[in-house]
ZALO-198251 format. One record per residue: residue in one letter; y, x, z of N, C-alpha, C, CB in turn. Coordinates in steps of 0.1 Angstrom, whole numbers, plus 5000, padded with zeros to 4 digits. Atoms other than C-alpha are relative to their C-alpha. Glycine has a CB too. Example, Ala and Ser with C-alpha at 12.3 -4.5 7.8 and 13.67 -1.06 7.14 Angstrom:
BEGIN
A498850095000495551235078501250095000500049905012;S498949915000498951375071501149925008500550044986;
! end
This chain:
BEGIN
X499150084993123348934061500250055015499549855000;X499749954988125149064092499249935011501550015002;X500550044986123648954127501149935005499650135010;X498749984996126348734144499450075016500949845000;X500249964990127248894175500449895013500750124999;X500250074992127848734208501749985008498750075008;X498949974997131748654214500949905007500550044990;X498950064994134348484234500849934995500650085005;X499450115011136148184225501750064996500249815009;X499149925002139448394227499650104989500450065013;X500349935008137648634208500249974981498850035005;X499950075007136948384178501149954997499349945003;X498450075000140648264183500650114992500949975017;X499149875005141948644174499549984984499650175008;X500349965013139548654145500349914992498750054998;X499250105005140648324129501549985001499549915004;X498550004998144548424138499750124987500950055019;X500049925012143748714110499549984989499750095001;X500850065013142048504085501249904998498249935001;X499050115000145248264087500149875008500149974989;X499650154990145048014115501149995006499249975011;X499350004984147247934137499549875013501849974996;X500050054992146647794172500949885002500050085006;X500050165002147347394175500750015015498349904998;X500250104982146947264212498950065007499549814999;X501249974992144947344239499949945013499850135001;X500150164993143547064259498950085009499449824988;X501249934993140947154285499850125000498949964997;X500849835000138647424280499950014982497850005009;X500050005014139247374241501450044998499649864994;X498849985009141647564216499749944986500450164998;X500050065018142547384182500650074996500649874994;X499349945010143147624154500049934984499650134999;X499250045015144747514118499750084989501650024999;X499849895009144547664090500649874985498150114998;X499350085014146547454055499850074988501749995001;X500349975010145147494027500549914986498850015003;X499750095009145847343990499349874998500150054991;X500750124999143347083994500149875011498850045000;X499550064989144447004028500050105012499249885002;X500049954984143747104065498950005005500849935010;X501349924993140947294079500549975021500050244992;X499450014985141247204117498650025011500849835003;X501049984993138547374141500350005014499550104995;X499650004979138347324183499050125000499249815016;X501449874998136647614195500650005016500050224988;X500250024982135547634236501050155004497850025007;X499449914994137447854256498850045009501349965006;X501049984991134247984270499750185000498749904996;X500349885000133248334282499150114987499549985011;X500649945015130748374256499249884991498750135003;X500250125006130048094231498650014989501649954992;X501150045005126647964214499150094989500349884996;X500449965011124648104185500749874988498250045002;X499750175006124947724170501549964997499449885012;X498650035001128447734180500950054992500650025011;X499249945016129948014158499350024993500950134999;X500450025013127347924133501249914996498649934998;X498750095003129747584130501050054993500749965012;X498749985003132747754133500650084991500650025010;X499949905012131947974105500149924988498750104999;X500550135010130747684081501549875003497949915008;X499050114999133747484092501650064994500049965016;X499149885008136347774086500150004986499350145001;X500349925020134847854047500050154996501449954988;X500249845001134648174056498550085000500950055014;X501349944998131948424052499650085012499850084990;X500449894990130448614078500450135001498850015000;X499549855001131448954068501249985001499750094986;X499050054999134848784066500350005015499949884994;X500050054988134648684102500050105010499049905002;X500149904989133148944119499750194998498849945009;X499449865006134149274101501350045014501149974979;X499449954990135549514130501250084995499150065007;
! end
């Protein structure tokens, strides 16, 4: 299992714009991305922060349905 690395909420934003999100709203220091699926709607906030949590893009990985190699394949 890959290591996650240490990334930027913009960063996180790109890599969920190529797995099929799209960008929502962005209220504060938070971006909402989308994603519509056949079951429904996947809807994740992620911080607009310089470099965001270990805990944090655990979440946003588990909230996604995406795998890790999925996520953070360069």
């Amino acid at each position: 299992m890959p290591k996650i690395p240490v990334l930027s909420g913009r960063e996180v934003c790109r890599i969920l714009e190529k797995n099929g999100f799209l960008e929502i709203r962005r209220k504060g220091s938070h971006i909402v991305m989308q994603r519509k699926t056949v079951d429904g709607t996947i809807t994740i906030p992620i911080p607009d922060h310089k470099e965001l949590r270990v805990g944090t893009l655990q979440a946003i990985i588990r909230q996604s349905l995406l795998s890790k190699t999925d996520c953070f394949v360069v």
